[in-house]
C-alpha positions as CSV (number, residue, x, y, z in Angstrom):
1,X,-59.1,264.2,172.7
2,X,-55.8,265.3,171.0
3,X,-52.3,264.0,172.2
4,X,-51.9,265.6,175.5
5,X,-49.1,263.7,176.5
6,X,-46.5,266.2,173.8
7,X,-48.4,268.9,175.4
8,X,-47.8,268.5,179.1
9,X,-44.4,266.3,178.8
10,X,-42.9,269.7,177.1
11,X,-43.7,271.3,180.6
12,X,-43.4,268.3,183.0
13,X,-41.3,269.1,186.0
14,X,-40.4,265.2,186.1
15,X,-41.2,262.2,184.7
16,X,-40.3,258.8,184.6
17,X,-39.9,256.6,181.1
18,X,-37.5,256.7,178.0
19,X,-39.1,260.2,176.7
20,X,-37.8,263.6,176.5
21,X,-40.9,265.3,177.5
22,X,-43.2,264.9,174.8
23,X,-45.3,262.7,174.0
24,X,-49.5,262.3,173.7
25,X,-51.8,262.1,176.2
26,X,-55.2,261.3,175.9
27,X,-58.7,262.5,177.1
28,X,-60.1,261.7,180.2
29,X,-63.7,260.4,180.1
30,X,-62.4,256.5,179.9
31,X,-61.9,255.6,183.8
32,X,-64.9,256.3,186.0
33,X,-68.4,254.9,186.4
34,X,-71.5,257.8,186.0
35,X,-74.8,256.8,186.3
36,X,-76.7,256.3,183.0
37,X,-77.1,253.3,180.2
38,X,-76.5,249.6,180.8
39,X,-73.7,247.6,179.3
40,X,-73.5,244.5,177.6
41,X,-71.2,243.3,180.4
42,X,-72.8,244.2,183.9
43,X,-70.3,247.1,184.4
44,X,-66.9,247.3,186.0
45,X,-68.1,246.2,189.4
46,X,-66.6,244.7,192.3
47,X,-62.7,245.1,192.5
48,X,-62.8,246.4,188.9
49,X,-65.2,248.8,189.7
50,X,-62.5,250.2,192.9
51,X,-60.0,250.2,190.5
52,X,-61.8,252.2,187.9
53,X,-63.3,254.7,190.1
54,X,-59.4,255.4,191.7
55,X,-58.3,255.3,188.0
56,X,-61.0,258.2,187.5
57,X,-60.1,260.1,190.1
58,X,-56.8,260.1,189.3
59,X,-57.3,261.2,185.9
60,X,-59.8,263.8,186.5
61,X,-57.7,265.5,189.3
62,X,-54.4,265.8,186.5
63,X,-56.4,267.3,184.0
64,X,-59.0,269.8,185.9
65,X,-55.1,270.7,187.1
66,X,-53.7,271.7,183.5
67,X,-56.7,272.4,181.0
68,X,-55.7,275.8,180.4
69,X,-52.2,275.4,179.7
70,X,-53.2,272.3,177.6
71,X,-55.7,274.0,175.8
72,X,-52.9,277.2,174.9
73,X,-50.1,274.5,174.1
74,X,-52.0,272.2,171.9
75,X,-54.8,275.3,170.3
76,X,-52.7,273.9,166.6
77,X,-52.6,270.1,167.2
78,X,-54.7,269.2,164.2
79,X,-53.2,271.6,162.2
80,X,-49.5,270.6,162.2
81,X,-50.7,266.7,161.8
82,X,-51.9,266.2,158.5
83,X,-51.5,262.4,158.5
84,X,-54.4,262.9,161.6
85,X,-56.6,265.5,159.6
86,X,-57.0,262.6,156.7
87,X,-57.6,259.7,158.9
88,X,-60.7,262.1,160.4
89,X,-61.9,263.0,157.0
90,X,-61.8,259.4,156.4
91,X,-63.8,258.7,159.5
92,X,-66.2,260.9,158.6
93,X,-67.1,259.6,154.9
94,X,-67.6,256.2,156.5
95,X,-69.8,257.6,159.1
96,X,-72.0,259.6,156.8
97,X,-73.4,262.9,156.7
98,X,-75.3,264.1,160.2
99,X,-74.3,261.0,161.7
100,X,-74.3,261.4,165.3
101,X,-70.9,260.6,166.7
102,X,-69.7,260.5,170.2
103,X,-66.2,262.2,171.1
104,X,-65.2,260.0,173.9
105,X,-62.7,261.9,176.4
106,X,-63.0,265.0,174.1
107,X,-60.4,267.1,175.9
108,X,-61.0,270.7,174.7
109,X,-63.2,269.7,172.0
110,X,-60.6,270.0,169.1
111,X,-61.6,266.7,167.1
112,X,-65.8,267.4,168.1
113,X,-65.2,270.6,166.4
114,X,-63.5,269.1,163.4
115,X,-65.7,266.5,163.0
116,X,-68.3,268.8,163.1
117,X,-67.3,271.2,160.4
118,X,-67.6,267.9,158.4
119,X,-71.0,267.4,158.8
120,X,-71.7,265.0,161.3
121,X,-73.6,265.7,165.1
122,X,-70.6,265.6,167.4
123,X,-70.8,266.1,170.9
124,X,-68.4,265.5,173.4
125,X,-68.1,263.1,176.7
126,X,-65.0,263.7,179.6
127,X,-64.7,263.4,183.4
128,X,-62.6,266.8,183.6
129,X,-65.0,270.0,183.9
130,X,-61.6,271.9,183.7
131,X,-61.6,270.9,179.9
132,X,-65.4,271.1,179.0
133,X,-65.0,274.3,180.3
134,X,-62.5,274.9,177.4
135,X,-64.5,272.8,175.0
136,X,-67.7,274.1,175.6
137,X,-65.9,278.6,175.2
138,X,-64.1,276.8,171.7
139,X,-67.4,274.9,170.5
140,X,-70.2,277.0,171.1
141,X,-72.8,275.3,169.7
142,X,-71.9,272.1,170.4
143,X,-72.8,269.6,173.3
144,X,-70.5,268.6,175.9
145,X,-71.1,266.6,179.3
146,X,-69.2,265.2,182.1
147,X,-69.1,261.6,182.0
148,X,-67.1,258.3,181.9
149,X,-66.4,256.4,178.8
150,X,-67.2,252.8,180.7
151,X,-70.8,253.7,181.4
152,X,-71.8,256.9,179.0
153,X,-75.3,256.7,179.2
154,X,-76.1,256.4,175.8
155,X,-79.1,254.2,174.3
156,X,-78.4,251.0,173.3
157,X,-78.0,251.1,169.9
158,X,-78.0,255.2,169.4
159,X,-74.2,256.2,168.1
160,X,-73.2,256.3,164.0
161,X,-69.9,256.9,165.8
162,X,-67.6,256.7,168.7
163,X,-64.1,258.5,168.7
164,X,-61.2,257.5,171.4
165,X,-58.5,259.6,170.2
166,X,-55.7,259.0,173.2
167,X,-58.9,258.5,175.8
168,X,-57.8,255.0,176.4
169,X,-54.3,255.3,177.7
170,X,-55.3,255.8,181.2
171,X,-57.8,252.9,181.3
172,X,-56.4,249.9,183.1
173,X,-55.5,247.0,180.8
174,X,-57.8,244.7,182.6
175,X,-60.7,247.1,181.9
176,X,-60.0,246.9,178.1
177,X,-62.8,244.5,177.1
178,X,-65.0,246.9,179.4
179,X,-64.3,249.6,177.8
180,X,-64.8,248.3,174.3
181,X,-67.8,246.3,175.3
182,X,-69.5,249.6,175.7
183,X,-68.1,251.6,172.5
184,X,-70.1,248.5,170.6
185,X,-73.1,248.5,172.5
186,X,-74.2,251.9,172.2
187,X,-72.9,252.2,168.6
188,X,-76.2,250.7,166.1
189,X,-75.4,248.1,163.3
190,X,-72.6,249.5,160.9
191,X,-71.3,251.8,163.4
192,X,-67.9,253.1,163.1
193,X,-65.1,253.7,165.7
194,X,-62.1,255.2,165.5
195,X,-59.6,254.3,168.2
196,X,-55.7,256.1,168.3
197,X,-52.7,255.8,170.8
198,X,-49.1,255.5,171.4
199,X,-47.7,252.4,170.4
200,X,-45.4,250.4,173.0
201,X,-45.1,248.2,176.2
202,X,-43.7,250.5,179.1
203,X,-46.1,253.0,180.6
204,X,-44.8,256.5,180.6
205,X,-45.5,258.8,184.3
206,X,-46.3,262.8,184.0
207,X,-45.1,264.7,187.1
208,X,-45.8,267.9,187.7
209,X,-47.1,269.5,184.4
210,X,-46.7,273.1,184.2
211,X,-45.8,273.4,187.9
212,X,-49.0,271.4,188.9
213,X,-48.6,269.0,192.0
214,X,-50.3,266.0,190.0
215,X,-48.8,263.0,188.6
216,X,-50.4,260.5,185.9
217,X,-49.5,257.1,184.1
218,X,-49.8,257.3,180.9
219,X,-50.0,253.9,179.2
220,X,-48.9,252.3,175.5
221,X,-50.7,249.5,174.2
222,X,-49.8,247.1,171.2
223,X,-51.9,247.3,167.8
224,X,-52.3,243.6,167.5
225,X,-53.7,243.2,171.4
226,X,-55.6,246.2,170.9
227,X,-56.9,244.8,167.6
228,X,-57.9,241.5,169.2
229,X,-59.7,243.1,172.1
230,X,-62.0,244.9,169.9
231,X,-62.5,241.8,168.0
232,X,-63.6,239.9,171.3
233,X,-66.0,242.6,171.7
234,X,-67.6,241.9,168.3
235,X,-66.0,244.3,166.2
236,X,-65.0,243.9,162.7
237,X,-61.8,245.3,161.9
238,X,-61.5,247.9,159.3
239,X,-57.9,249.3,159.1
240,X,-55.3,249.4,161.3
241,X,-52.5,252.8,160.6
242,X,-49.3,253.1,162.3
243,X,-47.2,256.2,161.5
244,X,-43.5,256.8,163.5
245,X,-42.6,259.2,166.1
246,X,-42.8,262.8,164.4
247,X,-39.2,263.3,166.1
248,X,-39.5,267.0,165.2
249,X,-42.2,267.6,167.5
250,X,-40.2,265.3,170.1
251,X,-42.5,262.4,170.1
252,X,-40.6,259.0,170.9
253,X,-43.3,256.5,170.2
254,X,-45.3,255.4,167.3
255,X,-48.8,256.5,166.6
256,X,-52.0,253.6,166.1
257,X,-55.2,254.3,164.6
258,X,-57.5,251.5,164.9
259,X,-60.9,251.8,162.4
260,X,-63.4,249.3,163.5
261,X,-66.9,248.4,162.9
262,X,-70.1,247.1,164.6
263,X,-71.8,244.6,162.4
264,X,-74.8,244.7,160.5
């Protein structure tokens, strides 16, 4: 998904954090639990299983609530980040043409699209209908369905690709190695993921985006912790990018991008 946090912080009623209403937020398929494909690690269940399917809901609630003003503030995201637009094309020359790549909290479908005007099969995975509704009027032509990121119901094995741009930051941290556990199992050998999100320690809280009665935490991680989560999951690290704030645009925090790999 692109960085909904700028988007919705410039319209946030309130909010708590040391932002001035901008920031990124991320895509929403990465807290629930959909039936579908097994995981490497059992699934989040017991207590972690609660506390993803309450994380879900959350989530999903906040962004049926502002997909349409979302989708008309951020319509030039891509477009006005072209340190973003390289990392992509970069993305997409490791994947390999008509590699099949899944968007993971795709949001309104902005990086599927882009990722398929380069040639790969995108489609798009996100708990919010609200924004596959978006997704699916910007992309025709492309595939889109409602799911979680912990459990996608992918194949074992079946992905070239999986994309989490800002569709992390509302996971819970102790559903981390979850979450990555099932980016590498569905991805085959030599499968490429691409992993971005704001860089810090103190979560940031959206209330009230454009006038909507919801509220949402949005959550920073650490490069090196996020790096050595991936790594317990059996990833390979590729490159690690971390570009400042664009102040202009009124972000506060830095910007990871995490490239990992599955191994042969």
């Amino acid at each position: 998904m692109t960085d909904t946090e700028t988007t919705t912080g410039n319209r946030s009623g309130n909010e708590d954090g040391n932002e001035n209403g901008n920031g990124d937020t991320g895509g929403n398929g990465n807290t629930g639990r959909e039936e579908g494909g097994g995981r490497e690690d059992g699934g989040a269940d017991g207590e972690g299983g609660k506390r993803a399917a309450e994380a879900e809901a959350r989530t999903r609630v906040f962004y049926d609530a502002i997909a349409e003003e979302y989708a008309q503030m951020a319509c030039n995201w891509l477009e006005d980040r072209p340190l973003e637009r390289a990392l992509l094309d970069l993305y997409a020359e490791l994947v390999g043409p008509e590699g099949e790549v899944a968007d993971l909290g795709c949001g309104p479908g902005r990086v599927t699209g882009y990722l398929a005007a380069r040639g790969l099969s995108a489609h798009g995975l996100d708990l919010s209908e609200s924004m596959l509704t978006v997704a699916r009027r910007e992309n025709p032509g492309l595939r889109f369905e409602r799911g979680s990121m912990l459990e996608t119901g992918a194949a074992d094995g079946s992905l070239a690709g999986v994309v989490s741009m800002y569709s992390s930051i509302h996971t819970p941290v102790e559903l981390l190695p979850a979450l990555f556990a099932e980016f590498h199992r569905v991805l085959r050998p030599g499968g490429q993921l691409l992993l971005a999100f704001q860089v810090g320690d103190a979560p940031r809280t959206l209330t009230e985006p454009f006038g909507h009665p919801v509220t949402l935490d949005f959550l920073r991680r650490r490069p090196e912790r996020m790096a050595a989560l991936l790594e317990e999951a059996g990833f390979a690290m590729f490159s690690r990018t971390v570009r400042e704030a664009d102040e202009a645009s009124g972000e506060l925090t830095p910007h990871a991008f995490l490239f990992a790999r599955k191994p042969q």
